[in-house]
C-alpha positions in Angstrom: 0.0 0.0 0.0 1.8 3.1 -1.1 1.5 6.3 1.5 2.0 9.7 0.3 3.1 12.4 3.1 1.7 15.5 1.5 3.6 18.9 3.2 1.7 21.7 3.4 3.1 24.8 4.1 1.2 26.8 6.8 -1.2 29.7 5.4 0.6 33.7 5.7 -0.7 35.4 8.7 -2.4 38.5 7.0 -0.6 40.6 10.0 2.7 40.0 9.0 1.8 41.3 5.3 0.6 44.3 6.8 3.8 45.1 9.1 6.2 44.4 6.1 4.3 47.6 4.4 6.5 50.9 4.7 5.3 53.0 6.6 6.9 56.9 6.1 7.0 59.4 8.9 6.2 62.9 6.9 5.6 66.5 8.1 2.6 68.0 6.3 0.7 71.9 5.1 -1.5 73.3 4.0 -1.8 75.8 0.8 -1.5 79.8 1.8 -3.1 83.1 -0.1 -1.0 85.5 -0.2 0.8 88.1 -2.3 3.7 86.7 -4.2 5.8 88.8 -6.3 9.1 87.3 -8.8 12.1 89.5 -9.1 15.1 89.2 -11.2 18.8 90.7 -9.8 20.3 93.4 -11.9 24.0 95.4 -11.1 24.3 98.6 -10.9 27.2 101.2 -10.6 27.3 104.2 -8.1 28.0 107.9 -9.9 28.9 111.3 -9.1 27.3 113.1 -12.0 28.0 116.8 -10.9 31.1 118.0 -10.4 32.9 121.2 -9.5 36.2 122.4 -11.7 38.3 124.6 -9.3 40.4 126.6 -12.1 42.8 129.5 -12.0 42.1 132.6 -12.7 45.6 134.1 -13.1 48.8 133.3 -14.1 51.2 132.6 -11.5 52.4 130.5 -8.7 50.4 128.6 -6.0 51.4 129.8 -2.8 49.3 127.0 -0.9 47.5 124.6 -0.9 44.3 123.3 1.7 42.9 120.7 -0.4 44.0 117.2 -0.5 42.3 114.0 -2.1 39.2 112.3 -0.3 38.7 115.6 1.6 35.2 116.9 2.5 35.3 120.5 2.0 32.2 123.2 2.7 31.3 125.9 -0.3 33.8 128.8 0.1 36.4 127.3 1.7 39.8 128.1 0.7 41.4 125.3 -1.6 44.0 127.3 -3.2 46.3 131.0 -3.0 47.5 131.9 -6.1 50.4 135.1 -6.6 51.1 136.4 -10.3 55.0 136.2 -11.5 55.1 139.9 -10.5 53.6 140.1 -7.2 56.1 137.5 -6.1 59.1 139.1 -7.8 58.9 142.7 -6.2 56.6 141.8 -3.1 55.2 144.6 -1.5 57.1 147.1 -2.9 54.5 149.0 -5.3 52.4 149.1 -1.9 55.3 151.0 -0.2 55.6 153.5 -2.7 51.7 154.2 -3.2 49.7 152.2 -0.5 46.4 153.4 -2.7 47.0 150.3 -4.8 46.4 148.0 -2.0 48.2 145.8 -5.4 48.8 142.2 -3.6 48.7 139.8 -7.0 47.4 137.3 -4.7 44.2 135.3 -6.2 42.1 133.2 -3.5 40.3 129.8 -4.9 37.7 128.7 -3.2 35.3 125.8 -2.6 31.8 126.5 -4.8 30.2 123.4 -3.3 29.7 121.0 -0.6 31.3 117.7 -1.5 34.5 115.3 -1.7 38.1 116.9 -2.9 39.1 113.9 -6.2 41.5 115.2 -7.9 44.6 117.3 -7.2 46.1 118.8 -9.7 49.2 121.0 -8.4 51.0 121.3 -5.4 52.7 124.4 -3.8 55.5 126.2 -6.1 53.8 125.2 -9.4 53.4 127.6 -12.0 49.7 127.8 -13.5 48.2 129.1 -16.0 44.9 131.2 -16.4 42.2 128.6 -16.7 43.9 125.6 -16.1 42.8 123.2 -13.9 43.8 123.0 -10.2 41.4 120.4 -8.5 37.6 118.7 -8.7 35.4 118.6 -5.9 32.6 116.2 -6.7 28.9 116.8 -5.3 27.7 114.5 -2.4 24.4 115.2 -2.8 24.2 114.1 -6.8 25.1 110.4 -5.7 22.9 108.3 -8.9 23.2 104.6 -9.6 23.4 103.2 -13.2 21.7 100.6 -14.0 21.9 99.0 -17.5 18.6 97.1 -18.3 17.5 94.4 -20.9 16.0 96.1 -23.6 13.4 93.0 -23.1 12.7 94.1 -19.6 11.6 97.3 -20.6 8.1 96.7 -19.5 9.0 96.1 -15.8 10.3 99.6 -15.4 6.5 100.9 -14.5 6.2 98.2 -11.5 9.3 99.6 -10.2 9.7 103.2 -9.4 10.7 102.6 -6.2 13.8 99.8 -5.7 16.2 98.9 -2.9 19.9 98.5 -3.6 22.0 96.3 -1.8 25.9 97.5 -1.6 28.7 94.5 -1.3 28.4 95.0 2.6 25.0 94.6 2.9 23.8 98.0 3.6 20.3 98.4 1.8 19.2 102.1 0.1 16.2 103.2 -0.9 16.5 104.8 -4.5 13.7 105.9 -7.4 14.4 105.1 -10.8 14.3 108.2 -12.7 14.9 109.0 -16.3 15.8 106.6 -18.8 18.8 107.4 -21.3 17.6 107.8 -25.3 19.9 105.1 -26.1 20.3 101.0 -26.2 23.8 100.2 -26.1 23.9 98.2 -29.8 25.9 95.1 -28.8 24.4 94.6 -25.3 21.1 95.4 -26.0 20.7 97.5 -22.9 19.1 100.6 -21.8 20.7 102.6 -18.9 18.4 103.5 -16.1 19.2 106.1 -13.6 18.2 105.8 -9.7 18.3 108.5 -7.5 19.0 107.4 -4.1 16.8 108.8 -1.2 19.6 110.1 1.6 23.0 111.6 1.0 25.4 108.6 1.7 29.0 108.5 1.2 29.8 105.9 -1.2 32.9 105.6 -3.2 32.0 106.1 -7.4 32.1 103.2 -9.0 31.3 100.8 -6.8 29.0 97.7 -8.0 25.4 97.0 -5.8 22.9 94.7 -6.6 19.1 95.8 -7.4 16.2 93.6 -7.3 13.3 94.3 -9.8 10.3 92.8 -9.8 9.7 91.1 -12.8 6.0 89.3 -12.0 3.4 89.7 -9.2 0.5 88.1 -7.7 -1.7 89.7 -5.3 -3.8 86.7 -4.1 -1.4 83.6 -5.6 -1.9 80.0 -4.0 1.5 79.1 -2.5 3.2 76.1 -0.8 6.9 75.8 0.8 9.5 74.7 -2.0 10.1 71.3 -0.9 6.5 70.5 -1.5 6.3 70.7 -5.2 9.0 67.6 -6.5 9.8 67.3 -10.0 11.2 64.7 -12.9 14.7 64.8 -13.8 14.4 67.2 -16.6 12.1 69.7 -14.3 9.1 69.6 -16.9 6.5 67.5 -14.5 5.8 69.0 -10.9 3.7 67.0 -8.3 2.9 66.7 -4.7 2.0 64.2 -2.0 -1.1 65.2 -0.6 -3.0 63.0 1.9 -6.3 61.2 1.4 -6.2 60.4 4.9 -4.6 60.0 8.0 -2.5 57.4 6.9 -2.0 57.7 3.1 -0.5 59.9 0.7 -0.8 60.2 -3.4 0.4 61.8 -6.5 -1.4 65.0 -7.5 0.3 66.5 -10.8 0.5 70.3 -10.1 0.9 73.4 -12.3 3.5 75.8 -10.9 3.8 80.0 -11.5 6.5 82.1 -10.0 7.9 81.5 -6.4 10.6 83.8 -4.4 12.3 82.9 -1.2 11.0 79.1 0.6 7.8 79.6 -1.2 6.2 78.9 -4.8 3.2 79.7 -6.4 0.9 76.4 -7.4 -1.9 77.3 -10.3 -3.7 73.7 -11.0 -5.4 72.4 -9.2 -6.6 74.9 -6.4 -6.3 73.0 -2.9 -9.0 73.7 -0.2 -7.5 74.8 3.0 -7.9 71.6 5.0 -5.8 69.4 1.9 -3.0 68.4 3.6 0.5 68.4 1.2 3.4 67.3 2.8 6.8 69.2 3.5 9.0 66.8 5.3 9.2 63.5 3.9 7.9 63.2 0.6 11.3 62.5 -1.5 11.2 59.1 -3.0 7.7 57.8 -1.7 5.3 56.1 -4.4 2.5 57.4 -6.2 0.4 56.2 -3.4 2.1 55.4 -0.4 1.7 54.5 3.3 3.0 57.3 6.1 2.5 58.9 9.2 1.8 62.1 10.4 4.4 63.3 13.4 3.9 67.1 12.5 1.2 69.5 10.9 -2.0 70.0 10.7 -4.3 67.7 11.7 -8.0 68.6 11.3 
């Protein structure tokens, strides 16, 4: 009589199937309203457009000198004495003989604004010419930035009268752009904006600062934090992970505008305040996927 033993395996227990399931701690949102505005960085070069020509006015021999380079002077302070060829030759001598004269040959230069002494031109014992040049003072109070501007960008000059500039130390000025120059550079394809800043600060010419336009803005956009919104490898497809309930998350295919700073504008679909999306967590989980709430909302 031939016996067969027949092994059979014992039956899975449904509860270890369940516990082998990944289960994915995540943070979650929710969607905000609020204004949102895009900007795009542009440089911009600080300028001292006015400036003061201190000339002389005879010819002759500078006698001294009270202005030196980087030097804040007042208007009508004394920069320069000047004394003709003659007046130095015989000195007082024509005053001796007929002090009606009062002859001294001595020409005063002086200061005919407020600014910053940057250029020099003679010292003590040169010989000068009438008209020539003897120093610059340049105008504090005409301080400008240039900024040169994408022809293409030309539209976002109205949404930006008013801008902040940002110097390399991190000090932040107010400044209005003003007039625009008649001319697009032909190779660069720029137009040069001038913005006059607000207070009179001292700021060396020629020194680069960062501006922030704004190039696009939202007054009631739908926005998430960045690290919601995940995308393919070639950053064409955006989606979330929003729940569908406490304990599972899935795929929504989303439709992104502009975003500044940690947050990011979402157009499609429109979230109702109670969807939960999650923050923290959702790198790498599948389309629908198994996870746990330790922080967010909860309603």
């Amino acid at each position: 009589m031939l016996m067969l033993n027949i092994y059979c395996s014992p039956a899975a227990d449904p509860a270890d199937e369940i516990s082998s399931v990944v289960v994915t701690p995540v943070e979650v949102t929710t969607t905000q309203i609020a204004p949102l505005s895009e900007y795009i960085e542009l440089t911009a070069v600080s300028s001292y457009p006015r400036k003061s020509y201190i000339k002389a006015g005879i010819n002759g021999y500078v006698q001294s000198v009270n202005a030196s380079v980087g030097q804040h002077v007042s208007s009508g302070m004394l920069l320069f004495r000047l004394i003709t060829k003659e007046a130095r030759a015989i000195g007082n001598g024509i005053n001796d003989l007929d002090p009606s004269l009062k002859f001294s040959g001595i020409s005063s230069l002086r200061a005919d604004q407020t600014g910053f002494v940057t250029v020099v031109n003679h010292q003590t014992g040169d010989y000068v010419q009438d008209g020539e040049p003897m120093a610059v003072i340049t105008n504090q109070s005409s301080l400008i930035f240039l900024l040169d501007l994408p022809y293409e960008l030309n539209g976002m000059i109205q949404m930006n009268k008013r801008v902040k500039i940002t110097l390399p130390d991190g000090l932040q000025i107010n400044g209005t752009i003003g007039n625009t120059l008649p001319s697009v550079d032909s190779l660069a394809q720029t137009k040069r904006l001038i913005i006059i800043v607000d207070d009179n600060a001292v700021i060396p010419e020629g020194l680069v600062a960062k501006v922030q336009l704004v190039k696009n803005f939202k007054p009631a956009a739908q926005t998430l934090p960045k690290s919601t919104v995940l995308a393919n490898e070639t950053e064409d497809k955006f989606w979330v992970m929003k729940l569908i309930n406490d304990s599972t998350a899935i795929k929504i295919p989303v439709t992104k505008g502009i975003s500044y700073g940690q947050r990011v504008e979402v157009i499609s679909p429109i979230f109702s305040k109670n969807d939960r999306i999650i923050v923290v967590g959702n790198y790498g989980i599948p389309d629908t996927a198994r996870v746990k709430i330790v922080k967010g909302f909860k309603p």
